[in-house]
RODO-2510 file (C-alpha; in nm, 4 decimals, decimal comma):
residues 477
     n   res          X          Y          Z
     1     x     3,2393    -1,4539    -1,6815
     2     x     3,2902    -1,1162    -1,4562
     3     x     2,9816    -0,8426    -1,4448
     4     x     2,9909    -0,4977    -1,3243
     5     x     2,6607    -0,6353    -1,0977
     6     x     2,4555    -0,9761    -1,0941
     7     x     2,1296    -0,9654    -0,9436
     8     x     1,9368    -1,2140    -0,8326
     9     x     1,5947    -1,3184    -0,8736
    10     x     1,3609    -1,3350    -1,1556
    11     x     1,0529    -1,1746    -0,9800
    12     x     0,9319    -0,7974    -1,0115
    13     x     1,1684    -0,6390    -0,7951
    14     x     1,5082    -0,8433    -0,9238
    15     x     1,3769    -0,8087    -1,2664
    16     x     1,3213    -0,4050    -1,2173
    17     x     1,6467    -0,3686    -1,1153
    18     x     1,8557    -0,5646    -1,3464
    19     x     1,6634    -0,3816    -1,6108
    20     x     1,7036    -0,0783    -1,4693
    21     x     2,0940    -0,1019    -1,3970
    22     x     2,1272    -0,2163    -1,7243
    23     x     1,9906     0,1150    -1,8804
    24     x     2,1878     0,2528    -1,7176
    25     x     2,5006     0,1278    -1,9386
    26     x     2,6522    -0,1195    -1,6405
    27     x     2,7322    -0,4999    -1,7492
    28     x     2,4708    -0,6927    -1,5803
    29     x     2,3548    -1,0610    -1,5151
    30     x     2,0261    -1,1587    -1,3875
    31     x     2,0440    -1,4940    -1,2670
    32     x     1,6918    -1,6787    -1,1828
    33     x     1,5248    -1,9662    -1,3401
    34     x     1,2266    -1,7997    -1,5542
    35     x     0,9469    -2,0169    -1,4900
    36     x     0,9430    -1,8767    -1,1701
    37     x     0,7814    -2,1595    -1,0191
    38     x     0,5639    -2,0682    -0,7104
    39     x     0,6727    -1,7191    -0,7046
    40     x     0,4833    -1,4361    -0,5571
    41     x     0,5095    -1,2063    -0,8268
    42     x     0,3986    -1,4672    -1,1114
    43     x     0,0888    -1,5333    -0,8774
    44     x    -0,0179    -1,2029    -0,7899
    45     x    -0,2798    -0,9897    -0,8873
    46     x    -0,0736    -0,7131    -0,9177
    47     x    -0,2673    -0,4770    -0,7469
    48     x    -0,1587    -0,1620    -0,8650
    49     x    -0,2171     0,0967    -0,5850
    50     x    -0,1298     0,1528    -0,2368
    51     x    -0,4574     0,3185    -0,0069
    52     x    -0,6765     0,0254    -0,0450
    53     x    -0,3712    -0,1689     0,1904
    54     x    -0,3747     0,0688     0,3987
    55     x    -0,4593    -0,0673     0,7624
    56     x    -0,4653     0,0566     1,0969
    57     x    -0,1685    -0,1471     1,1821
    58     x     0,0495    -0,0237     0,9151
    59     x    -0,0060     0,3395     1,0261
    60     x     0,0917     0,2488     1,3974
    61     x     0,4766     0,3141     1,3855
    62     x     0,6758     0,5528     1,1820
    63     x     0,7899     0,2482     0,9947
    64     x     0,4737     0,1674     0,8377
    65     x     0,4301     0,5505     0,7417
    66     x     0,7702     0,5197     0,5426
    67     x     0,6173     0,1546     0,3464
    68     x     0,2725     0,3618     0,2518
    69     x     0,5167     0,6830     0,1139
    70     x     0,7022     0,4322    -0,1101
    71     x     0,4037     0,2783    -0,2080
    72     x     0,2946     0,6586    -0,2727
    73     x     0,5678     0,7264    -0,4832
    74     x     0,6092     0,3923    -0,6397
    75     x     0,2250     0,4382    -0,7822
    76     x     0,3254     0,7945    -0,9640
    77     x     0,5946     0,5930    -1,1307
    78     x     0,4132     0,3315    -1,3024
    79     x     0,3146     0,5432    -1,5883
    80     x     0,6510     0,6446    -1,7433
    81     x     0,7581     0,2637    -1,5869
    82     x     0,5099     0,0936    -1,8069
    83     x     0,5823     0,3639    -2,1004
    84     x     1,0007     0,2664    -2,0790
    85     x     0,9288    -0,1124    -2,0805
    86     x     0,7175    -0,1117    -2,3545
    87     x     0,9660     0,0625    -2,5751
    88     x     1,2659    -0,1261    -2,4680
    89     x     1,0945    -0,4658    -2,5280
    90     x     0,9341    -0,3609    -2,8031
    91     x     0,5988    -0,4819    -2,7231
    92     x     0,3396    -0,1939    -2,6963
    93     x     0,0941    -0,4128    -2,5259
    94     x    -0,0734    -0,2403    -2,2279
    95     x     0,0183    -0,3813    -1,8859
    96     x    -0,2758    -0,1828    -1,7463
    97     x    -0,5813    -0,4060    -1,6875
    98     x    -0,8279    -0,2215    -1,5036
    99     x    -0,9193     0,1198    -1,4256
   100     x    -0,9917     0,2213    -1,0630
   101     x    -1,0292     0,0539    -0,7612
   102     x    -1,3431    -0,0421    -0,5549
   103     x    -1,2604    -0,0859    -0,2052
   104     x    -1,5792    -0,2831    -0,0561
   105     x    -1,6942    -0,3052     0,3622
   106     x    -1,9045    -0,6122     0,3377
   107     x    -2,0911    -0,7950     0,6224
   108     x    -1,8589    -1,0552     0,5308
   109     x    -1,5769    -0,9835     0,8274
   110     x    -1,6007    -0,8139     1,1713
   111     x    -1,6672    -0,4672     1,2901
   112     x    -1,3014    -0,4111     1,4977
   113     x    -1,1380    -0,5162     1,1779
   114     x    -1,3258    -0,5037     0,8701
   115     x    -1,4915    -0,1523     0,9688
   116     x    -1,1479    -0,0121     1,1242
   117     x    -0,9565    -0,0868     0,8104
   118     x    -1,2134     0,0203     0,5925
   119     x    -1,2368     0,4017     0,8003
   120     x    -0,8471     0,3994     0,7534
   121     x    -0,8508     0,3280     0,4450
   122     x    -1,0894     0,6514     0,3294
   123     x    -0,9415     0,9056     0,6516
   124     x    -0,5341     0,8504     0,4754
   125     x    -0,6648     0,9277     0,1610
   126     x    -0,8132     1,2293     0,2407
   127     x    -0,5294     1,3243     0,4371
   128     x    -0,3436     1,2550     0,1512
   129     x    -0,5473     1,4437    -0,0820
   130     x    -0,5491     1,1150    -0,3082
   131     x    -0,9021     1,1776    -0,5501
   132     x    -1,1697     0,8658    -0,4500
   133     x    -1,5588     0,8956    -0,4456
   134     x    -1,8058     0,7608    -0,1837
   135     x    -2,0389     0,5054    -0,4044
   136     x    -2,2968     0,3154    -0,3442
   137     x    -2,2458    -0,0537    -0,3735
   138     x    -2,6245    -0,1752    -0,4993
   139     x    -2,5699     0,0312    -0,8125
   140     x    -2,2386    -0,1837    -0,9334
   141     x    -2,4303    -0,3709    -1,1774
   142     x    -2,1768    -0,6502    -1,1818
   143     x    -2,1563    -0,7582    -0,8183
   144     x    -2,4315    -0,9969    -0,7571
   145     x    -2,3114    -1,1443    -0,4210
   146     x    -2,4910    -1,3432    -0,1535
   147     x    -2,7373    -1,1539     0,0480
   148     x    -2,5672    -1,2642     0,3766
   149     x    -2,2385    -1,0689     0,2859
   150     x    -2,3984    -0,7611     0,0682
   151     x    -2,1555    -0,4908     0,0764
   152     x    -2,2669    -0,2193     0,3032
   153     x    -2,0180     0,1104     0,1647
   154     x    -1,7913     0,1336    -0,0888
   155     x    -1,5349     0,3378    -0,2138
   156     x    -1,3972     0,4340    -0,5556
   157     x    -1,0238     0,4979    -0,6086
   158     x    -0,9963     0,6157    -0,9805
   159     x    -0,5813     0,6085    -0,9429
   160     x    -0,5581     0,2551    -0,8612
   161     x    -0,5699     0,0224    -1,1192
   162     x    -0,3681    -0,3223    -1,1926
   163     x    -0,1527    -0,4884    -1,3972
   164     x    -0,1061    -0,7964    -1,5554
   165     x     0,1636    -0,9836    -1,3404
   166     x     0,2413    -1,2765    -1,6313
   167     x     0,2918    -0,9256    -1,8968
   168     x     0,5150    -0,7348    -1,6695
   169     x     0,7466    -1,0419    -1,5940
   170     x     0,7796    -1,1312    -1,9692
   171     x     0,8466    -0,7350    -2,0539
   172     x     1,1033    -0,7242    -1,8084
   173     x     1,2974    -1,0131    -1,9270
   174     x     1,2780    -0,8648    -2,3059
   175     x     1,3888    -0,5617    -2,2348
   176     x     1,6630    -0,6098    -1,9894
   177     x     1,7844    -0,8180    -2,2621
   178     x     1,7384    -0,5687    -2,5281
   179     x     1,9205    -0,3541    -2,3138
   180     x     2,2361    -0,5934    -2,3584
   181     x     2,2136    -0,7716    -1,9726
   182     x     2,2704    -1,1266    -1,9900
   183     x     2,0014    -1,3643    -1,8516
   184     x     2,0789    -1,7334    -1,6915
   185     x     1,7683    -1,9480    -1,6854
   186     x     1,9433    -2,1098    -1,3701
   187     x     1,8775    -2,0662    -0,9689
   188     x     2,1600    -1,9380    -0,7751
   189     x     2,2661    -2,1708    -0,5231
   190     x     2,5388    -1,9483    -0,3098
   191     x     2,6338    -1,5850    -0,3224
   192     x     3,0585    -1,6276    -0,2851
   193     x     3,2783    -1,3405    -0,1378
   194     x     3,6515    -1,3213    -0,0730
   195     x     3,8401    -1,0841     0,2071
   196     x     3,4913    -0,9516     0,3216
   197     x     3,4212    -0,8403    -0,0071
   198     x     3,0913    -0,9999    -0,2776
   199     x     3,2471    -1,1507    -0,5662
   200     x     2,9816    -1,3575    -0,7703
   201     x     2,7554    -1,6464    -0,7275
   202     x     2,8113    -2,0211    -0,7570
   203     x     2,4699    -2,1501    -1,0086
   204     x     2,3323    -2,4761    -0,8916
   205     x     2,4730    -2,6680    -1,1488
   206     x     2,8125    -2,5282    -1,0379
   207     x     2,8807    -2,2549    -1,2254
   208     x     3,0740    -1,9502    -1,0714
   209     x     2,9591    -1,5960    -1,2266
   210     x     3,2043    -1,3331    -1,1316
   211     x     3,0793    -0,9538    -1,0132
   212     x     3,1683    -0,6186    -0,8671
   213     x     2,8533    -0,6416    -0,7094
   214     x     2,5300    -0,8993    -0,6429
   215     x     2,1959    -0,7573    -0,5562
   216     x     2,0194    -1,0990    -0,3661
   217     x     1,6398    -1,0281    -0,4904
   218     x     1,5059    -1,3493    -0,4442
   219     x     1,2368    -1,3278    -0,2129
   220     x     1,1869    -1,5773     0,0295
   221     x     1,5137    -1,7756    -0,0560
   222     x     1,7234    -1,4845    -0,0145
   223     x     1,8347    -1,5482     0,2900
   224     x     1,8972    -1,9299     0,1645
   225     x     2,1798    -1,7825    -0,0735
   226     x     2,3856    -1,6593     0,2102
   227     x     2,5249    -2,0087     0,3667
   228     x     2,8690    -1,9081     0,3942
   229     x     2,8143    -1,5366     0,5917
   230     x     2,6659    -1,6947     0,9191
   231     x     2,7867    -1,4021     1,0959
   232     x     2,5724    -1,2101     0,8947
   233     x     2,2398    -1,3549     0,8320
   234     x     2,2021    -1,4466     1,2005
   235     x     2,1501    -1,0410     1,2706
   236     x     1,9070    -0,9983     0,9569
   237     x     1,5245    -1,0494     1,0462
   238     x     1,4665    -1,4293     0,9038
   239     x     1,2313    -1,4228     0,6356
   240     x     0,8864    -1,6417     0,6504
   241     x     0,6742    -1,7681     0,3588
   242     x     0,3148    -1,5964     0,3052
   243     x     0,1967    -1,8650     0,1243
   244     x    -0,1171    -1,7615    -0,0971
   245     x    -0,3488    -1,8988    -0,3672
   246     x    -0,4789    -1,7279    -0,6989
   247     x    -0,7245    -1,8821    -0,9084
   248     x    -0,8201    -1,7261    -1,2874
   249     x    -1,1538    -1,8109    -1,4365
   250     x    -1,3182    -1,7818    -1,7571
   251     x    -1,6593    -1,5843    -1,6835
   252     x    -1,9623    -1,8163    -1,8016
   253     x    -2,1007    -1,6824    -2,1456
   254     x    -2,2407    -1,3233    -2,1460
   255     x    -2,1338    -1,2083    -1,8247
   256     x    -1,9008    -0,9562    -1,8718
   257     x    -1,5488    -0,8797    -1,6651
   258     x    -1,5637    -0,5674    -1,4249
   259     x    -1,3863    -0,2950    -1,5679
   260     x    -1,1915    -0,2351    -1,1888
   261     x    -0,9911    -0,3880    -0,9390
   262     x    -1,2992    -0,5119    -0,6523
   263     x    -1,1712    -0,5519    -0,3321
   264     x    -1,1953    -0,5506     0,0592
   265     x    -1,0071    -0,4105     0,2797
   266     x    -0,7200    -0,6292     0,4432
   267     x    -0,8577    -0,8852     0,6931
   268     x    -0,7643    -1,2446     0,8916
   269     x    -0,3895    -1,1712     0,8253
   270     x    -0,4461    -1,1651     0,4404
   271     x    -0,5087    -0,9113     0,1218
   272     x    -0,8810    -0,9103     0,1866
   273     x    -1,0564    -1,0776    -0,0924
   274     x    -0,9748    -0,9185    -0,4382
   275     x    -1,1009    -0,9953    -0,7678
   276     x    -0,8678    -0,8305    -1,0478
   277     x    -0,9801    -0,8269    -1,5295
   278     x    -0,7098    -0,9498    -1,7201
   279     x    -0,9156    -0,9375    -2,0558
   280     x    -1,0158    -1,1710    -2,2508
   281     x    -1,3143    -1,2905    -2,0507
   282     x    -1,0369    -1,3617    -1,7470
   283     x    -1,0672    -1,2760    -1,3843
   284     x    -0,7986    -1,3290    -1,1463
   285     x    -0,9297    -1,3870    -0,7867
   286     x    -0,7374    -1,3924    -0,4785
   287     x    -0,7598    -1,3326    -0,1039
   288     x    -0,5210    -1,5970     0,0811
   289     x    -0,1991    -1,5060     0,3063
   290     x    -0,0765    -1,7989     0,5238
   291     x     0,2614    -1,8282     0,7131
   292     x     0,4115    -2,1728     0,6540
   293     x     0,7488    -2,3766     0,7753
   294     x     0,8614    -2,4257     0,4261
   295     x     0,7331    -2,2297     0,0532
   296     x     0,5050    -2,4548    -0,0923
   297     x     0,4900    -2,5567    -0,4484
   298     x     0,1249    -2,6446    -0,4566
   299     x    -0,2047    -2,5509    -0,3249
   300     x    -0,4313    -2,7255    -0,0896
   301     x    -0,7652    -2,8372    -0,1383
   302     x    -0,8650    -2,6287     0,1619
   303     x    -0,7441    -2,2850     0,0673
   304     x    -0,8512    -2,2991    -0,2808
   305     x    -1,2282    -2,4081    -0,2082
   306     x    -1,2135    -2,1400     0,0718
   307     x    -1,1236    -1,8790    -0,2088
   308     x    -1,4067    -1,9855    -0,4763
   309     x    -1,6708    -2,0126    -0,2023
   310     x    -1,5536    -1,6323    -0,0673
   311     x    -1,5446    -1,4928    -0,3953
   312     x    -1,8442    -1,6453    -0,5102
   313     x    -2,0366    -1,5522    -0,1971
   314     x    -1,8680    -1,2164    -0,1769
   315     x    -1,8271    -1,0665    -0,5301
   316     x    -2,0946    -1,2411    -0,7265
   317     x    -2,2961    -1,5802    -0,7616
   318     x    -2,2287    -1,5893    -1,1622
   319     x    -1,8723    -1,7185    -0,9988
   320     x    -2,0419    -1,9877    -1,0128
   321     x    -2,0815    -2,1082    -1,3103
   322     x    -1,6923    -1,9816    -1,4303
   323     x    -1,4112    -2,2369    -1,5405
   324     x    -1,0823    -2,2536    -1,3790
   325     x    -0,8285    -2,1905    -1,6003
   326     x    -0,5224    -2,2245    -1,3455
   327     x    -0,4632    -2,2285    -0,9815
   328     x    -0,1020    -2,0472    -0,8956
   329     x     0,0770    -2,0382    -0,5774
   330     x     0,2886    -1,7809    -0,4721
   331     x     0,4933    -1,7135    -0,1666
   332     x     0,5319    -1,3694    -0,0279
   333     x     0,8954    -1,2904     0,1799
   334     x     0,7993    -1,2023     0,5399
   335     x     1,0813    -1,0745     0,7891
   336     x     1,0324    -1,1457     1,1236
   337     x     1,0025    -0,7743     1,2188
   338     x     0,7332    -0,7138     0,9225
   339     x     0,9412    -0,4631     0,7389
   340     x     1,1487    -0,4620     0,3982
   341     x     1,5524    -0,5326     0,4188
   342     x     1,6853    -0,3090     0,1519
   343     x     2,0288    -0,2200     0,1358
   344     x     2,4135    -0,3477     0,1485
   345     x     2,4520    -0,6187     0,4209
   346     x     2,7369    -0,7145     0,6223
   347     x     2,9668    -0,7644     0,2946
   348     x     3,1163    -0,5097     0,0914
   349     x     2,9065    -0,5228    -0,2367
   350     x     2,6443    -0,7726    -0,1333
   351     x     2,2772    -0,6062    -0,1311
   352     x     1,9339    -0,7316    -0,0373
   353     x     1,6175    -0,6253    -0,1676
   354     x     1,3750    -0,8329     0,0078
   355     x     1,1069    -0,8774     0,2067
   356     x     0,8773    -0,6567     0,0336
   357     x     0,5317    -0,9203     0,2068
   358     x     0,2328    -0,7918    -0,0577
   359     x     0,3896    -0,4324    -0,1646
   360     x     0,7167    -0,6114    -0,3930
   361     x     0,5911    -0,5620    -0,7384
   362     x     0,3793    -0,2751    -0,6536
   363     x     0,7170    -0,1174    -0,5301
   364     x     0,9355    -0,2577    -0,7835
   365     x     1,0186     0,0848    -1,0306
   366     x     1,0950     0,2759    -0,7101
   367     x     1,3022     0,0306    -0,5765
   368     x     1,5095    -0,0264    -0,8858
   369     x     1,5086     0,3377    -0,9235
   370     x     1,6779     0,3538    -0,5434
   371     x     1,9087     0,0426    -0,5908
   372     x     2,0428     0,1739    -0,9022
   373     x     2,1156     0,5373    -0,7409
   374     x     2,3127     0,3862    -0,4597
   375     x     2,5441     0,1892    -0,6927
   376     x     2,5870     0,4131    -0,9166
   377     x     2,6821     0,7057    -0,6534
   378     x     2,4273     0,9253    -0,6768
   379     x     2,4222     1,0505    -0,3048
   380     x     2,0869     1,2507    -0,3239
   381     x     1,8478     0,9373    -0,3609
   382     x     1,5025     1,1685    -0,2550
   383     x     1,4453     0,8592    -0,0363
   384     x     1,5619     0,7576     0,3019
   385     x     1,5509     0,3596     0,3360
   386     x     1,8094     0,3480     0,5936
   387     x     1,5907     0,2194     0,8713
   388     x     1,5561    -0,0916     0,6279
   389     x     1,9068    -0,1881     0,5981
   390     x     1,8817    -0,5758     0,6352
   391     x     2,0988    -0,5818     0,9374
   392     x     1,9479    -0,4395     1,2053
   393     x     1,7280    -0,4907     1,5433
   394     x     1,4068    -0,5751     1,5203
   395     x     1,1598    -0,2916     1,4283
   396     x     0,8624    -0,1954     1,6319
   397     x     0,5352    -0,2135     1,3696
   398     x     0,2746    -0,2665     1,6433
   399     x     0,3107    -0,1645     2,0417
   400     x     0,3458    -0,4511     2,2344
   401     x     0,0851    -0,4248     2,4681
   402     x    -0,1703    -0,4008     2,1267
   403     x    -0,0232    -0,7170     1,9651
   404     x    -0,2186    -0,9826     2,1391
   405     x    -0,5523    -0,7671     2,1113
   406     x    -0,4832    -0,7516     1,7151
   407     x    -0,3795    -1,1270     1,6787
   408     x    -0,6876    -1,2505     1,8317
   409     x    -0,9089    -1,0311     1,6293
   410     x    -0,7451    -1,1468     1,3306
   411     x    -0,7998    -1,4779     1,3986
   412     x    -1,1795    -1,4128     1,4663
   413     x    -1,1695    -1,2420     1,1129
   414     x    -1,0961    -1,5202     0,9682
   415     x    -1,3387    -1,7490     1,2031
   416     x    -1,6217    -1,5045     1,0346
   417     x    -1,5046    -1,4617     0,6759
   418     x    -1,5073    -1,9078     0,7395
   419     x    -1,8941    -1,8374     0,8238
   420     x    -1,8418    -1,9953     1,1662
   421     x    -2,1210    -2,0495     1,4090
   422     x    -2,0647    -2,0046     1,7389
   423     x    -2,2684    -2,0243     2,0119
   424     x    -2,2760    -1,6864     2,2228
   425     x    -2,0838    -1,7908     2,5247
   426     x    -1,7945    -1,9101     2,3550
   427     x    -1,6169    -1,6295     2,2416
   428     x    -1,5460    -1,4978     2,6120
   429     x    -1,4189    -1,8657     2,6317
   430     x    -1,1686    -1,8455     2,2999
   431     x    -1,0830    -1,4614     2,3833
   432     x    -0,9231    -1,5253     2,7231
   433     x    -0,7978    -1,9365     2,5834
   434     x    -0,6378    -1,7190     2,2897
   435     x    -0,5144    -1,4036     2,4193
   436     x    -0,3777    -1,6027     2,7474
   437     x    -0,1713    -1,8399     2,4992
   438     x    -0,0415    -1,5261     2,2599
   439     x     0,0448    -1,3459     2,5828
   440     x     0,2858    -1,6289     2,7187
   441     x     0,3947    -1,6838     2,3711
   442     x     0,5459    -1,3415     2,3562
   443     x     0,6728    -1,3050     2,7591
   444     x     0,8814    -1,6201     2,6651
   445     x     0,9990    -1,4733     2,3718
   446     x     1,2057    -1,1954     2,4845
   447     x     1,1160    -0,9152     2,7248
   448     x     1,0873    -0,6166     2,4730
   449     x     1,1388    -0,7463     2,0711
   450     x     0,7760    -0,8343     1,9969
   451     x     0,6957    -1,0115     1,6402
   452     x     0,3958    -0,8843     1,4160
   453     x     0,0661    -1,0265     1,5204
   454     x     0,0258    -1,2985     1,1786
   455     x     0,3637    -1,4427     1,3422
   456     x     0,2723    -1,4525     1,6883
   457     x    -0,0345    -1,6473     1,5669
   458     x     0,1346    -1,8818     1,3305
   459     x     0,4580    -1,9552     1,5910
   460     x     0,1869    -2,0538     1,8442
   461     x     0,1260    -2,3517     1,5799
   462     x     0,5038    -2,3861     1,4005
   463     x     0,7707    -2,4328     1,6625
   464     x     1,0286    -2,3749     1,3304
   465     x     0,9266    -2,0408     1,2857
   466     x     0,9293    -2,0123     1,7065
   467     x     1,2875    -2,1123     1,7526
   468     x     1,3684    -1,9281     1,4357
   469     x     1,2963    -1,5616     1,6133
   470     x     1,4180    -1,6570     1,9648
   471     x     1,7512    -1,7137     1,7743
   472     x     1,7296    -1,3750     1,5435
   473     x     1,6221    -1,1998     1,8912
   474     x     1,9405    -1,3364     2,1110
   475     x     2,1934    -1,1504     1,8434
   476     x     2,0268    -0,8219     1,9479
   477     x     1,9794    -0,8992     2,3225
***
């Protein structure tokens, strides 16, 4: 069988795309089991906005300014998005499940994160000029949270709302279909290419699919599909796992949902803790980001219990008394430099679109939008993702002499948002112990390329993910 383009990946941003391409009148095959089994976008909330992720970090390098202007322009999208899916898969179903966001500075964290972030959060959108109201947290009748961790400010950001993750993934596979692309319920296991040039992928039950073109969209495997360009993937940033739980819950009888998204700002390497309606009496709650050797397929005991007892200490003690309905797993694609690899790779035709960490489905119209522009010629994209192309150096998100600094107060976050106790004259001990180990971790690394601070912490513990950027960082030395 030979396509004009096959893309794949089954998540937000493959499934964007191959719809998108598809409109567009080209022949296209979306490969990608749809079960999505411990996929990022089938397990996140779905957040749909872009300030309330704002950090200080992210607005430290000219890099991070160019992820918050897609997120920018990816949130004015969404409307006439949500408004083209629904008509092409015929299903009229809103994918819009709350209204606003509530961005929350709790005594939950720590003042040189929590506080920072928070301050960042409200000074970009007013230079944005993005509408949001200062509120008063003790008059949102539905938070009832522990005294310990009352909220102390909040924020209201009537543009950013949500959607419902499960919705959008079924909508894109009906209308991509509708719109005469061909979808095969089957993983990719190679991307082949003859002369230097893409021309299909092998499926894992040995199938060959033949294309023009292949758009690799498969988040953290990605890089997994390109065995046979060595060459190649040895100069792209590896990508990590961000391995996170959800959990939804049934609120108990006669308490009702919120009608917005209520969330933190982003803390201890993570989302901050979110809780997100989906109707019907269900509320998705999340909060976890952890870097691990391998995607995993199922949650741990640990991580789960620390999300209930955070959300019911946090948000509000009726928690309590909620059923689970399901507890999903996703795992987030993080390159080692922090940053997105968009764009064609090292082989004529072959394109990644990858890497997004937390902003993938958020992003995923604009990105189809830009994917679909550059193979179809249109020169004048209105967006410059160049300094993304997946071959490349390693970008510079945080200075070098900051990065220890911000990886040890990340890992205090979390030691807080945990509810630690520690006496006094420890934390001198574990600042120096710490920022003493981070330090050597990086002067051994290489003199100048300097990973983002939730890698330097977690290839301090992982000597995988360790010998995994001392590799990447020898191609560009």
């Amino acid at each position: 069988m030979e396509f004009d383009v096959i893309v794949v990946g089954a998540g937000a941003v493959g499934g964007s795309i191959a719809y998108e391409l598809s409109s567009r009148g080209l022949n296209v095959c979306r490969v990608g089991e749809t079960d999505r089994a411990n996929a990022a976008s089938k397990a996140a909330g779905a957040m749909n906005g872009c300030f309330g992720e704002v950090t200080s970090g992210l607005l430290a390098s000219d890099f991070g300014r160019l992820k918050l202007d897609m997120d920018r322009q990816a949130q004015q999208l969404w409307p006439s998005w949500a408004e083209r899916l629904a008509i092409s898969s015929s299903n009229a179903t809103s994918l819009f499940t709350a209204m606003g966001t509530h961005v929350l500075l709790n005594t939950a964290g720590m003042d040189e994160v929590d506080s920072v972030n928070y301050d960042t959060i409200e000074s970009t959108l007013s230079e944005y000029g993005e509408p949001y109201e200062v509120i008063d947290p003790r008059k949102m009748e539905w938070l009832k949270p522990n005294h310990l961790v009352r909220p102390l400010r909040g924020l209201y950001i009537p543009n950013e709302h949500s959607v419902n993750s499960h919705l959008l993934l079924e909508k894109l596979d009906a209308a991509f279909v509708a719109e005469g692309g061909t979808l095969k319920n089957e993983n990719a296991r190679r991307v082949l290419a003859e002369g230097g040039v893409a021309t299909g992928v092998e499926l894992s039950g040995g199938e060959v699919l033949w294309a023009r073109k292949v758009i690799v969209a498969a988040g953290v495997h990605s890089l997994d599909l390109l065995s046979d360009f060595d060459d190649v993937v040895k100069k792209i940033p590896p990508l990590f796992s961000g391995y996170g739980v959800s959990v939804l819950v049934k609120m108990p009888e006669g308490v009702e949902l919120p009608g917005s998204v209520i969330r933190t700002p982003n803390r201890a390497f993570a989302c901050g803790l979110h809780c997100v309606p989906r109707g019907d009496g269900i509320l998705y709650l999340g909060a976890t980001n952890i870097i691990s050797e391998q995607p995993k397929t199922h949650a741990l005991i640990s991580d789960v219990q620390f999300l209930l007892d955070c959300a019911v200490d946090q948000l509000s003690l009726d928690l309590h008394g909620a059923e689970v309905i399901s507890i999903q797993v996703g795992n987030r694609p993080i390159p080692a430099d922090g940053f997105p690899l968009i764009g064609e790779c090292g082989v004529e035709g072959l394109w990644l679109a990858t890497g997004t960490y937390r902003d993938g489905l958020h992003q995923s119209p604009l990105l189809a939008s830009y994917i679909a522009d550059c193979l179809t010629g249109l020169k004048d994209t209105g967006l410059d993702l160049s300094p993304f192309t997946p071959m490349r150096a390693p970008l510079t998100g945080f200075a070098r002499e900051n990065t220890v600094k911000e990886t040890v107060q990340q890992m205090f976050a979390t030691g807080y948002e945990y509810r630690w106790d520690i006496k006094p004259y420890w934390f001198p001990l574990l600042d120096e112990g710490l920022s003493r180990n981070y330090q050597q971790l990086i002067n051994d690394l290489h003199p100048s390329f300097t990973p983002p601070p939730e890698l330097v912490a977690f290839s301090y513990l992982y000597e995988s993910i360790l010998n995994k950027l001392s590799q990447y960082y020898r191609e560009w030395s």
